[in-house]
N, C-alpha and C positions, 0 to 999 in steps of 0.2 A: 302880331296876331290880331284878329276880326272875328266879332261872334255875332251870330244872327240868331233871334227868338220867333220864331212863328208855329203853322203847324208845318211838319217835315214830310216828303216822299220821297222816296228813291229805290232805285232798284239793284238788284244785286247783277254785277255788270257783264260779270260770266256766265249765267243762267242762259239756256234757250230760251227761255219763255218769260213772264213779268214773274218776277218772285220780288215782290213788294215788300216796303219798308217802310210804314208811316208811322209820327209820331204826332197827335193834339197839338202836344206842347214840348217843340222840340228844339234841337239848341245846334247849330252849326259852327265849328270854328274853323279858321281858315289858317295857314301861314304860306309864307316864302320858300319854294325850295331854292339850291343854289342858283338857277338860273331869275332870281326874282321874280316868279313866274306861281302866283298865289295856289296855295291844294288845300284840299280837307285835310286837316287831321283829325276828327273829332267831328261826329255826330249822332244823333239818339238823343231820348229823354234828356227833358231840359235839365229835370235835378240833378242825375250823374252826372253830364256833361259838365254842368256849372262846376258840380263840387271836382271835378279833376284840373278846371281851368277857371279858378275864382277871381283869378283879377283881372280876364281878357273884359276888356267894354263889350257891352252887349246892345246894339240895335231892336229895339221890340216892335216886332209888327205882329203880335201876334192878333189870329183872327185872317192872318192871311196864310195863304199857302207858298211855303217856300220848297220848288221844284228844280229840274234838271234843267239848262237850257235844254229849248227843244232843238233838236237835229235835223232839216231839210237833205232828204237824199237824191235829192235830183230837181234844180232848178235854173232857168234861161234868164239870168240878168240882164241882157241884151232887150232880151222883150216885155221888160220891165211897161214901157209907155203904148202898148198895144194889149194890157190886159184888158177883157172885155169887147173885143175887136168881135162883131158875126163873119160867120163862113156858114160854106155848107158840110165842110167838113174840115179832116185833119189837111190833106194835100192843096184842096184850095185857100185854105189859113194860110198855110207858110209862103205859095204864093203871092197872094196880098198883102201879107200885111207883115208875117216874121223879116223874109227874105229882104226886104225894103229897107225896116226897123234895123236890122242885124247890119249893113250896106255902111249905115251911118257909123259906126263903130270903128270905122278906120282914121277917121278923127279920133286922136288923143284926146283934144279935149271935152268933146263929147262923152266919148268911151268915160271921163274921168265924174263929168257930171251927172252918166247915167249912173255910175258906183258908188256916188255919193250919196245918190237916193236911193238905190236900193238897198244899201248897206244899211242905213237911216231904217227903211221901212221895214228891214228884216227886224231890227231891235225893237224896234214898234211894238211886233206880234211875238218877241221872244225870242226868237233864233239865233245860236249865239255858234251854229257850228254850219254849212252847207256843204254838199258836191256840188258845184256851181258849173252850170255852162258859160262859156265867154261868145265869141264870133269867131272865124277863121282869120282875123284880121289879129296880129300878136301885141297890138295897143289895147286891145280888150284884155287881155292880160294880164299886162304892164300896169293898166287900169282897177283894176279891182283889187289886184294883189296888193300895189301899193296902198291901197287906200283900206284893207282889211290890215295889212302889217302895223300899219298907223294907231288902228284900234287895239292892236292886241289879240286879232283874232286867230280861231283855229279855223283855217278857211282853206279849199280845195276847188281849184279851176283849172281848166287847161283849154288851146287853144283850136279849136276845133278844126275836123279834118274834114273837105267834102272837094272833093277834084272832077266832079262828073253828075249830072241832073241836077247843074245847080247852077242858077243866074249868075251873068257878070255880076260884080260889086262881092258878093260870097264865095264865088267857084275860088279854090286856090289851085295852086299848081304842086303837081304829086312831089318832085324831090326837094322843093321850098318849103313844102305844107312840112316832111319832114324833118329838115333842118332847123327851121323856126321851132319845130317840137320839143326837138333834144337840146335847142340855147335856152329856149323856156323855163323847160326843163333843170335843167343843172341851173339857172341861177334862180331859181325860185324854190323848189322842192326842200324842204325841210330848214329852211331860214325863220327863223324865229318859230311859228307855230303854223306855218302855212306849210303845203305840198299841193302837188301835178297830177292831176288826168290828163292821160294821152285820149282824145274826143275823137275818136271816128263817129259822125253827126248819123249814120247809120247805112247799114248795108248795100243799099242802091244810089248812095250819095257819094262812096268813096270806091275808086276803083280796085284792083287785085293790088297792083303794086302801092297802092297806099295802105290798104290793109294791110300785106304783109309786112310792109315795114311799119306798122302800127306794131303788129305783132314780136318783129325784132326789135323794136324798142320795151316792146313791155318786158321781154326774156333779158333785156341786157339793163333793165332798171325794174325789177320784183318788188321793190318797197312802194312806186309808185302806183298810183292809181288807176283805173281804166271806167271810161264812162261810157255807154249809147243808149239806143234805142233798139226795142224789140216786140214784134207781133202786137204791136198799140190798135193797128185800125183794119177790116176786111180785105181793104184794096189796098192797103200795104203788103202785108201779105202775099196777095196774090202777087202785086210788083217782083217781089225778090222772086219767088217760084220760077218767076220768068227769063229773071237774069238770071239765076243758079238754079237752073236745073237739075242739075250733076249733085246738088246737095239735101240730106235728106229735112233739111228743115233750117228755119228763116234762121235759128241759135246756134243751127249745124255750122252755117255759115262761119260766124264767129271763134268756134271751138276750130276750126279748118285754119285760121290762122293764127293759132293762137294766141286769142284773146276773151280765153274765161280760162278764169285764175280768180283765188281771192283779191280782194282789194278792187274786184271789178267788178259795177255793178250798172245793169238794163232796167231803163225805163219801162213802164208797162206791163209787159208779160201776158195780155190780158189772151193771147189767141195761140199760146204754146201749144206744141205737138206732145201727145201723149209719153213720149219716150223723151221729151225737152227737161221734163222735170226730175228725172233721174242725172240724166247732163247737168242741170244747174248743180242738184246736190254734190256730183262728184266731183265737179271742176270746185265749186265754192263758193265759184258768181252769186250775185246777191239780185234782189228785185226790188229796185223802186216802184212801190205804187201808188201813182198818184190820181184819187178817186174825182178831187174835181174838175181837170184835165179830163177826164172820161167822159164825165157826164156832161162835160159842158162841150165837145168835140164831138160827142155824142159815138164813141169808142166802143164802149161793152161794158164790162164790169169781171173786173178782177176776181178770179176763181179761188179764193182763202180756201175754201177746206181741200182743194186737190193742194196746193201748195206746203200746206201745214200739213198732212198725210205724207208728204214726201220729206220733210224738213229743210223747205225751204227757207232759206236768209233773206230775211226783206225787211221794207222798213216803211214809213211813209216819204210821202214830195209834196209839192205845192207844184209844179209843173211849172207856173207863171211863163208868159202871157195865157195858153192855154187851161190853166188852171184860173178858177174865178178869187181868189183871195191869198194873202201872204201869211194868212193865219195858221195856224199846227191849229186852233181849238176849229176851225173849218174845215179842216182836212181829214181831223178824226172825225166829225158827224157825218163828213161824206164816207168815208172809210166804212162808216155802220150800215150806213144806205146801201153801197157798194156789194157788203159784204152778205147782207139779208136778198139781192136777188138770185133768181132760182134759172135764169137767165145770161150767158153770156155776152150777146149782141148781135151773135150769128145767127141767134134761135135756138146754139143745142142747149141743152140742160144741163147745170151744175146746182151743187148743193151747199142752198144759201146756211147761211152762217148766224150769229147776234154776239158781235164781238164785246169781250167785255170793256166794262172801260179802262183797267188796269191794263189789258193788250193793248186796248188801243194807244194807252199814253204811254206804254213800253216801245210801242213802236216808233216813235216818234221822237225817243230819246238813248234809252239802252239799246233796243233791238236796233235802232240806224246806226250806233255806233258798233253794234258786233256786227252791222254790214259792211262796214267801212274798215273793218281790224281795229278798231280803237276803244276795243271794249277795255273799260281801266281808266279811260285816259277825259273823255267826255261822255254825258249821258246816262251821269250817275253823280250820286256825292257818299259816294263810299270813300271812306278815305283813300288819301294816294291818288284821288282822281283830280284834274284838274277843275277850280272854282267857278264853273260857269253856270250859272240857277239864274232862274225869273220866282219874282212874287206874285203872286196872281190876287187878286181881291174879290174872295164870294159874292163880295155884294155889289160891285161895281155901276149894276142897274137895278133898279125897282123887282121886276122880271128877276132876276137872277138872286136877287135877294131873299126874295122873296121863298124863291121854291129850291134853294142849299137852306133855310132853315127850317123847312119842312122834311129834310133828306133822314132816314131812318139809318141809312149805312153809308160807308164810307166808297162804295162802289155806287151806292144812288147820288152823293153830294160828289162824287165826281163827275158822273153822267150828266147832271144839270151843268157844271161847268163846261163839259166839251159841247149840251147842244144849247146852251144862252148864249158864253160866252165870246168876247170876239178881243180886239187890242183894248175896251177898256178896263178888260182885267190885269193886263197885264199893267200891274204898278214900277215897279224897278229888273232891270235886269243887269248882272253881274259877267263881266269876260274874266276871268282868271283872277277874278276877285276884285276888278275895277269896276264902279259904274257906268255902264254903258247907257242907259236910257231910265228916266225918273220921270213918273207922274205921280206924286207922293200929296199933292195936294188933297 
């Protein structure tokens, strides 16, 4: 067993909503289940905790904050080395500079050194869980997974689908892109702690017959995953309208082959049709949003309160390349930005939001995990869930220090954390209860 002393958060993992759990001074212990595979048993007040488990050694960091790993619900590992890339928008981005970036990934050993670093730089900012994009190329795969199973992570990728509007180097071919799916597939999905998204790269990128066997493969594999893209940009949008005519909307599309189901979850969302949002709730489908992907593609801004009115599942992303940072504590400040406009992108009017910051950091860890089905499992430290937490250090800058010991509540000293904070709060992070990344100096 392993016991950690700091202050404690977490969230209750079945809850819709943040229904929060902190403790000043609180005590975590960890153990082994059969599979050697570290879980809570035990967390809350330090004194209880100690006096029910008084001989586990105990680690004291206290003064720091000991959290959930944060949860990435939608990220492009491929475009790791193109973050920060200008365009003038989303379509001419991926022409320059993704499609290109992504091309190279057909090299194993590339594909192995671009996973190396981003694997690296996810531990960095904390992330200790993703839905990860790979490339249409099945060495981006091979790549990531191996080198996430290496760490012990709980990691989800799959190899993306796109047979049509897409440059040599990327285009695959429709009954390859499938078979490569289903061998992917079956020898990765549920090996140690990792599992498969079947990646249709999005509606105008993959033809009928690739979608629908995207879809006969989701119906003949239900545990796995389903990852794309939806309603992100104006002239995306309009794009599909013009290939699918015959359907009543961009997610209609999707639901026609099916492919919304739980355990699938759509980038974006930001330009849903008024009746998309009853669809999400009844299929299951979840929503990544990723706020600085938006604003930095210059997208729109994600509709929270029609979303939340409907009870929609969603969580947050970092998007990368398109998104500006790999940070969860960047994603929720954009997320607040996102959520306060009174503006979509298109010009119609929605109504802005001030999320709090216990949502915001539910989302980012509990709420990604009830997007994903893994409420229980990651994105909590309730017990029985599996050991993966970051420590954060309040005071890791002057700035930051300064204004968490000025914080009146526990909802103002988190707020300073998510808009000071960046990686150098983040002090150590934990996979399943190993060290993954220490700056303890």
């Amino acid at each position: 067993m392993q016991a950690w002393r700091a202050s404690l958060l977490w969230f209750d993992p079945h809850a819709d909503g943040p229904q929060a759990h902190f403790e000043h001074d609180g005590l975590l212990v960890t153990a082994p289940d059969a599979a050697g595979v570290q879980r809570v048993l035990a967390v809350g007040a330090y004194a209880a905790v100690r006096a029910a488990h008084p001989t586990v050694p105990v680690r004291d960091h206290r003064g720091w904050l000991l959290a959930p790993g944060f949860i990435d619900l939608h990220v492009h590992y491929p475009q790791t080395d193109i973050i920060g890339a200008p365009a003038e928008g989303l379509l001419p981005w991926l022409q320059r500079y993704t499609f290109p970036q992504e091309a190279r990934l057909a090299d194993p050993d590339h594909a192995h050194a671009v996973a190396r670093f981003f694997l690296d730089e996810m531990a960095r900012h904390g992330v200790t869980t993703a839905l990860t994009w790979a490339t249409s190329h099945p060495a981006s795969v091979e790549a990531l997974l191996s080198q996430a199973q290496a760490r012990g992570l709980r990691w989800i990728t799959g190899k993306v689908l796109q047979d049509r509007h897409s440059p040599d180097g990327v285009r695959d071919d429709t009954e390859t892109s499938l078979r490569d799916t289903e061998t992917l597939l079956q020898r990765w999905h549920g090996r140690g702690r990792l599992g498969y998204a079947i990646t249709p790269r999005f509606a105008p990128s993959c033809s009928d017959a690739q979608l629908r066997g995207a879809g006969e493969l989701a119906a003949r594999y239900p545990d796995v995953w389903i990852q794309s893209h939806v309603a992100e940009q104006v002239d995306e949008v309009r794009w599909v309208r013009e290939l699918y005519p015959h359907d009543r909307s961009y997610l209609a599309v999707y639901e026609r082959f099916g492919l919304l189901r739980p355990r699938a979850v759509y980038g974006h969302g930001i330009y849903l049709e008024d009746d998309d949002w009853a669809l999400l709730r009844r299929s299951g489908a979840a929503i990544a949003v990723a706020p600085t992907s938006n604003l930095f593609l210059g997208s729109g801004f994600f509709d929270y309160a029609a979303a939340r009115a409907e009870g929609i599942v969603l969580g947050l992303a970092s998007d990368v390349g398109g998104g500006m940072s790999f940070s969860p504590l960047v994603t929720m400040r954009m997320a607040y930005t996102v959520g306060r406009a009174a503006v979509r992108g298109d010009g119609k009017a929605k109504q802005g939001v001030s999320l709090e910051p216990l949502d915001l950091w539910w989302q980012h860890t509990a709420g990604a995990a009830r997007a994903l089905g893994l409420a229980g499992t990651v994105g909590s430290l309730a017990p029985g869930s599996e050991a993966d937490f970051v420590l954060l250090d309040p005071a890791a800058t002057p700035l930051l220090a300064r204004r968490c010991a000025q914080a009146q509540s526990l909802a103002e000293w988190l707020f300073a954390l998510i808009m000071l904070g960046d990686d150098r709060a983040v002090r150590a992070v934990h996979v399943a209860g190993a060290a993954q990344q220490h700056n303890l100096t």
